[in-house]
C-alpha positions in Angstrom: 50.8 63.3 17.2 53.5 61.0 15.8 53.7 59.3 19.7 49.8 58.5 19.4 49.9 57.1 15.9 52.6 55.0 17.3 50.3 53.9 20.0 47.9 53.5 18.4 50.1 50.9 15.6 50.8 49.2 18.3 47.6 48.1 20.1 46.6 47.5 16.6 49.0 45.0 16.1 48.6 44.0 19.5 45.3 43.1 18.8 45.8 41.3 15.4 48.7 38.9 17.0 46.7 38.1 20.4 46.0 34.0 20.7 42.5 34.4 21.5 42.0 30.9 21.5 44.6 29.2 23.4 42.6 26.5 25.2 41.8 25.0 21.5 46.0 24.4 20.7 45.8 20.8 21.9 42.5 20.1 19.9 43.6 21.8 16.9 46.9 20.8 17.2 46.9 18.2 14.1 46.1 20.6 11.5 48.9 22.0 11.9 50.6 19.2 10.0 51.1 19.6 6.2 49.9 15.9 5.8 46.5 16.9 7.6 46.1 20.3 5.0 46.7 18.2 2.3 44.5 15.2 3.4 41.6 17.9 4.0 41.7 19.6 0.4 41.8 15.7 -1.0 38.7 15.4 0.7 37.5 18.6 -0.2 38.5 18.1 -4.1 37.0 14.5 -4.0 33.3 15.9 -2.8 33.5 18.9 -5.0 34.2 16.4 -8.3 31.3 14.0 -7.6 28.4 16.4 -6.7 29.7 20.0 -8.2 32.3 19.3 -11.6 34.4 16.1 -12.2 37.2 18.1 -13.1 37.7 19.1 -9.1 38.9 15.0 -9.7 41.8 16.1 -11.1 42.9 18.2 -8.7 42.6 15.0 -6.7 44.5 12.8 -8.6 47.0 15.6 -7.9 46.8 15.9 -4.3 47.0 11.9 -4.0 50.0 12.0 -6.0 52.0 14.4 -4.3 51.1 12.5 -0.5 52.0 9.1 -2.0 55.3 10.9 -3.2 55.5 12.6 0.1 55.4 9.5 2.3 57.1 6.9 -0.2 59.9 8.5 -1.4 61.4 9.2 2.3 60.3 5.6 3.0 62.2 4.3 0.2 65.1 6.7 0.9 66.0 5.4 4.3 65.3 1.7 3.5 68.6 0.7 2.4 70.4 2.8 5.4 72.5 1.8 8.0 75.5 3.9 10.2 77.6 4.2 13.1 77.7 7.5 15.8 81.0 7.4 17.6 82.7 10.3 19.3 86.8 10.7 19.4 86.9 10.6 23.5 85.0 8.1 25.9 84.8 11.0 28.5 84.6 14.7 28.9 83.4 17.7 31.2 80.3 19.9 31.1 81.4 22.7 28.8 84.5 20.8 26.7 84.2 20.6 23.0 84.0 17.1 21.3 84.3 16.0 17.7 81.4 14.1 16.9 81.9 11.2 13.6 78.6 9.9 11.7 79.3 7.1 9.0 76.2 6.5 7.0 76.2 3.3 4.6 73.5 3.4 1.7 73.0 -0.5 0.5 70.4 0.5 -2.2 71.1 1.8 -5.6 69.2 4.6 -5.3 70.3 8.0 -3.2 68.8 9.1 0.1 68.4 12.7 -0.4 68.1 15.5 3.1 68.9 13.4 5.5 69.1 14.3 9.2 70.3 13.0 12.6 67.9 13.2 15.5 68.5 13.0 18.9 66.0 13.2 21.9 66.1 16.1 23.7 66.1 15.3 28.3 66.0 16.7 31.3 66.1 21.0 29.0 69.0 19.9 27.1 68.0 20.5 23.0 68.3 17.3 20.8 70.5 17.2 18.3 69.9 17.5 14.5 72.7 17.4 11.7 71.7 17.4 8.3 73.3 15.6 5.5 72.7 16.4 2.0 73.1 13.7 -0.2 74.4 9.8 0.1 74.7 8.3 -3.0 73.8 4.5 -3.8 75.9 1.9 -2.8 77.9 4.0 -1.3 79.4 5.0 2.6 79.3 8.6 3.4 81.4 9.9 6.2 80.4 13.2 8.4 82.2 15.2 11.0 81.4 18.2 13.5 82.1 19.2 16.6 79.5 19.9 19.7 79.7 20.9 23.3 77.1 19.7 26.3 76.1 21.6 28.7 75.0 19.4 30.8 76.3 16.1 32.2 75.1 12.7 31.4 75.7 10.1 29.1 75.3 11.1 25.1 73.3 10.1 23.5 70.3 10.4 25.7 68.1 8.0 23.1 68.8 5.6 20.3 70.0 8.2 17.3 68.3 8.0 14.3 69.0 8.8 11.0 66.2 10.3 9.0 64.6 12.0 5.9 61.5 14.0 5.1 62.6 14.8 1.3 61.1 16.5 -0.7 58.3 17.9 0.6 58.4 16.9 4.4 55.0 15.4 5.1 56.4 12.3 6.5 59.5 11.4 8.2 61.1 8.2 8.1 64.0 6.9 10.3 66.3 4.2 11.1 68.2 3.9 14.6 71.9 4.4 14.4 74.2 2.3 16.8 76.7 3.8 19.1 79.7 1.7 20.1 80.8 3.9 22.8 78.6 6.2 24.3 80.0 9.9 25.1 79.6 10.3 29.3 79.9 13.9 30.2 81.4 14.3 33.9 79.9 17.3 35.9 82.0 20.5 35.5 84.6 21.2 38.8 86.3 23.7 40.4 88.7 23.9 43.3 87.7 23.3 46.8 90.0 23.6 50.3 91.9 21.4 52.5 90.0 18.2 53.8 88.7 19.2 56.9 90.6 17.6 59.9 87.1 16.4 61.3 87.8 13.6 58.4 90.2 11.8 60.7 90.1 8.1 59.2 91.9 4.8 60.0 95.4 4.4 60.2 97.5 3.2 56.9 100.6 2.7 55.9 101.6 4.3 52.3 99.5 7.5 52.5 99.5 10.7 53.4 100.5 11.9 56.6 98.2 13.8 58.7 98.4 16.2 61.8 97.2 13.3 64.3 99.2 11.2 67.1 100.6 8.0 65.7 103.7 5.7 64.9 105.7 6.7 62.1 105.9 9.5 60.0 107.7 12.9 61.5 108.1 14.2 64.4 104.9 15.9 65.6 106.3 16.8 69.1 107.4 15.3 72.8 105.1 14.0 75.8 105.7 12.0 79.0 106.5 8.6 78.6 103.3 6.2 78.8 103.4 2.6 80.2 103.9 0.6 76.8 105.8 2.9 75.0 109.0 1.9 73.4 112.1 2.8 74.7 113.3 3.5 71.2 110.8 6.6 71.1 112.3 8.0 74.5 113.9 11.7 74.1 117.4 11.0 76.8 118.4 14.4 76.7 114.6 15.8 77.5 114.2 13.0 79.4 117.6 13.6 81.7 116.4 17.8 82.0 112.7 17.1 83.2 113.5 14.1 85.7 111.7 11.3 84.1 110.9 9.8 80.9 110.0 11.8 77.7 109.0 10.3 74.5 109.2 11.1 71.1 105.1 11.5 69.5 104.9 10.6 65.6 102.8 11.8 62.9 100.0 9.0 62.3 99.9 7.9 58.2 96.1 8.0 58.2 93.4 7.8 55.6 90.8 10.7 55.9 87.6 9.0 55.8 84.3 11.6 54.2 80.7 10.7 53.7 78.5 13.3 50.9 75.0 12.8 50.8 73.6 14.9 47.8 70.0 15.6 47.7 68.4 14.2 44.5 64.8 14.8 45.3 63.4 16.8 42.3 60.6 17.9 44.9 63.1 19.5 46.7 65.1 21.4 43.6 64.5 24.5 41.9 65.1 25.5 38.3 65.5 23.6 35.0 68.2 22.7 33.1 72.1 23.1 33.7 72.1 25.9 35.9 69.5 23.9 38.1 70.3 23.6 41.8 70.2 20.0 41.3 72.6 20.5 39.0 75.0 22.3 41.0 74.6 20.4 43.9 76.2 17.5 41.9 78.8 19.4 40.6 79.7 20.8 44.0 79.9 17.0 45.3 82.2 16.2 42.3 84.3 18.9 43.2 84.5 17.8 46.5 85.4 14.2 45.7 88.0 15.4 43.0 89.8 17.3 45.6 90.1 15.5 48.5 90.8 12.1 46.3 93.9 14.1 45.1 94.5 14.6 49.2 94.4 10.8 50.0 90.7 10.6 51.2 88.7 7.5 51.2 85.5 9.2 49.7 81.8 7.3 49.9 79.0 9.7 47.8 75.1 8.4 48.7 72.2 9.9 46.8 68.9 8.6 46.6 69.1 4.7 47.0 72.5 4.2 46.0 76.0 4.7 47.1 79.5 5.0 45.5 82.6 4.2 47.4 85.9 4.9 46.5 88.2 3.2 48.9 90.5 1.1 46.3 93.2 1.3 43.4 95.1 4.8 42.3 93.4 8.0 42.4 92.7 8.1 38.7 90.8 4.8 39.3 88.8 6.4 42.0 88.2 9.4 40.7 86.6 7.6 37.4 84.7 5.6 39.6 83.0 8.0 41.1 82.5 10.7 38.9 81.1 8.0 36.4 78.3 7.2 38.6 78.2 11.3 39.2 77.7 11.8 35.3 74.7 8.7 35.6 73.1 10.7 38.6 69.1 10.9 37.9 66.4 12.6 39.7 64.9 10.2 42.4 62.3 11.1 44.2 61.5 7.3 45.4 63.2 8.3 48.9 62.6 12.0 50.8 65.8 13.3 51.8 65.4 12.7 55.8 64.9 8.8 54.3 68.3 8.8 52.7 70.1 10.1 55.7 68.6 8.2 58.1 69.4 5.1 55.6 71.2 2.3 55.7 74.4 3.7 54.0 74.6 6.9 56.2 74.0 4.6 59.5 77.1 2.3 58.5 79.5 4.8 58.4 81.5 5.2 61.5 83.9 8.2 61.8 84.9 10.5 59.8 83.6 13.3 58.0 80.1 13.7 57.0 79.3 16.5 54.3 75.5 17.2 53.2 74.9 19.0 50.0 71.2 20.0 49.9 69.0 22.7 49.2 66.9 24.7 52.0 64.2 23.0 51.2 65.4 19.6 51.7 66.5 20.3 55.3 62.8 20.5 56.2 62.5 16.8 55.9 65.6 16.0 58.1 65.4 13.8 61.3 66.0 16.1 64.7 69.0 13.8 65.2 70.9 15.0 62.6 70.1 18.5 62.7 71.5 19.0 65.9 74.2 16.6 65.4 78.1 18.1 65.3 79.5 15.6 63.4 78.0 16.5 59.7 78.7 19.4 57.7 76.0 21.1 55.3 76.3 23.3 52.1 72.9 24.3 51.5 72.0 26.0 48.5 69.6 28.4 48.4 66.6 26.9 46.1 65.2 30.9 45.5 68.4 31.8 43.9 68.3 29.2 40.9 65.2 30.1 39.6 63.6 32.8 37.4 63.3 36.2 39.2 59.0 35.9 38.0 59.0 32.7 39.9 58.3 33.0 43.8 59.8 31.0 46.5 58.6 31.4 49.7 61.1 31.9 52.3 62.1 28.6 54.2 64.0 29.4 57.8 66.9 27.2 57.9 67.0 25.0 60.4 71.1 24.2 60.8 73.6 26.5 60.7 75.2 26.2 57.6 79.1 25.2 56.6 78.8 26.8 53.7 75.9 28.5 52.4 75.7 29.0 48.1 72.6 31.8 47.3 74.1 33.0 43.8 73.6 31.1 41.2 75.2 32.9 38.9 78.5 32.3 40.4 78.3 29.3 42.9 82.0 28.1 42.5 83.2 31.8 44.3 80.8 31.9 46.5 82.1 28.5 47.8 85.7 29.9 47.7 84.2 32.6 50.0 82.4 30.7 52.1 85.7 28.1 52.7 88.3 31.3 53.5 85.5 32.7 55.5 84.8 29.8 57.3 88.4 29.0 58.3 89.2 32.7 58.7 86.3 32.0 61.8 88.4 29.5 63.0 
């Protein structure tokens, strides 16, 4: 008995919260405004006092008075305002907390009363909104709090503004804010493994040393003696046991040269929002790039139409450089993917190693060339495992075999720390 009457509450309440009209929300979207109810029972009040009873006039006079309050007074509020947004760091990672300063000068005599800050919400990131209770007349008010993005990019997304809808909130009125020195948020990293020794490079003097046949460095181990060798490298004592002439082989100070291509293509993504695969594609590439700079590597990143190249100055500098433009990164979808690796950027480069970071579904679009080439390496992420388990991806056979394959979102950095001990455990 009590488990049917608690049916039966239910599907009544069911029934009296349904949207049964649905399709009409964009046409009846308006009334939903204060503004509009108020403008509606003006009318209303102003047709009832000239054919039914003048006194529905006064009720009127009211209504009129309390929109031209309603739209004046935040008018007049925020005419006299001006103010700064700064932020106490020029740069910081996905996830790091920031202290945030707003400085709000009022040049009227008058105070602005429930102010607000607004910024524009992009890309599933929320805007902002601050509120700010009272700025008095001729006077500078000073605010401070502290937020944390979740996603990378450069903060603010929009010109801020500084608002008020007080005291009823029919109207808002605004007035930008200027921002001195935009916040850029660098993609979150994580560690990554050795440079591969595919990455062999040119030769350099200064850097690291590597496990390849060259001039200087330390000894790497003994051969026979080549025509053109120099006498100073010959081994006498090997030399005078063997026969004939042994020389001395060096390690080779060389610069490990990488190519990534990251796939931008929004067509080619799945999910929304920081935990988007385009999201962690990037963050993968950044992790890559922070890690092998800190190796020596001469690192080049190409997404979309553009290219990055760090090949110059300290590894701070380079580092900067690159995960600048990383932070910058928006979807393209003006190239395919098989156009970006078949472009100009990724034909250039001569040697080295070549990593491609891209989803299962941008492989489809890949020239035949480069599938069945040895020379590049792919992490492919999986496009099903970053969206929402009521959301269907068909299956997409992959057409290389991966490097390193990512299909959890929910923990991409381990799975690439699998995948890398796996990968050289193979080996």
């Amino acid at each position: 008995m009590i488990a049917s009457n608690i049916r039966l509450v239910a599907k009544v309440g069911e029934l009296l919260t349904r949207e049964y009209a649905s399709r009409f929300d964009a046409c009846i979207k308006w009334i939903r405004n204060p503004m509009a109810v108020l403008l509606l029972a003006l009318i209303a009040s102003v047709l009832c006092g000239l054919f039914l009873h003048s006194r529905a006039l006064i009720l009127a006079a009211g209504l009129t008075g309390i929109l031209c309050v309603g739209t004046i007074w935040p008018w007049l509020a925020v005419r006299g305002l001006s103010g700064t947004l700064g932020f106490d760091k020029a740069r910081i990672r996905e996830g790091e907390k920031i202290s945030a300063h707003l400085v709000v000068r009022n040049r009227m005599p008058w105070a602005a009363w429930g102010l607000y800050l607004r910024g524009e919400a992009r890309d599933g990131v929320s805007g902002a909104r601050t509120g700010i209770a009272f700025v008095s007349g001729w006077h500078v008010t000073e605010s401070k709090w502290e937020l944390i993005p979740e996603q990378r990019g450069e903060y603010p997304h929009a010109i801020p503004r500084i608002g008020s809808a007080f005291p009823f909130g029919l109207w808002d009125a605004s007035r930008p804010l200027s921002v001195p020195s935009p916040l850029l948020v660098w993609p979150r990293t994580f560690p990554v493994g050795p440079i591969p020794e595919a990455a062999n490079g040119r030769e350099g003097e200064g850097l690291s040393p590597r496990n390849k046949a060259g001039i200087s460095g330390d000894l790497l181990g003994v051969r026979p003696y080549r025509r053109g060798d120099s006498l100073r490298r010959v081994h006498w004592p090997q030399s005078a046991r063997h026969g004939h002439l042994i020389v001395c082989e060096l390690e080779s100070h060389a610069i490990p040269s990488v190519q990534i291509v990251v796939d931008t293509n929004p067509e080619t993504h799945s999910g929304v929002g920081p935990e988007s695969s385009m999201e962690w594609a990037i963050r993968i590439t950044a992790s890559f790039v922070e890690g092998w700079l800190s190796q020596g590597a001469e690192i080049e990143v190409v997404f979309g139409t553009n290219s990055v190249s760090a090949a110059a100055g300290s590894v701070a500098a380079r580092r900067t450089r690159i995960l600048d433009a990383m932070a910058r990164v928006k979807p393209d979808s003006a190239l395919g993917f098989g156009d970006v690796v078949d472009g100009l950027a990724c034909r250039r480069f001569d040697g080295g190693l070549r990593v491609i970071v891209a989803t299962n579904l941008s492989l489809q679009s890949l020239p035949e060339r480069t599938v069945t080439a040895r020379a590049e390496r792919f992490v492919v992420l999986d496009a099903s495992a970053f969206v929402e388990e009521s959301i269907r991806i068909p299956p997409v056979p992959l057409r290389v075999r991966p490097w390193i394959l990512v299909n959890d979102s929910t923990d991409a950095p381990s799975a690439i720390r699998r995948a890398w001990k796996e990968v050289h455990l193979d080996r």
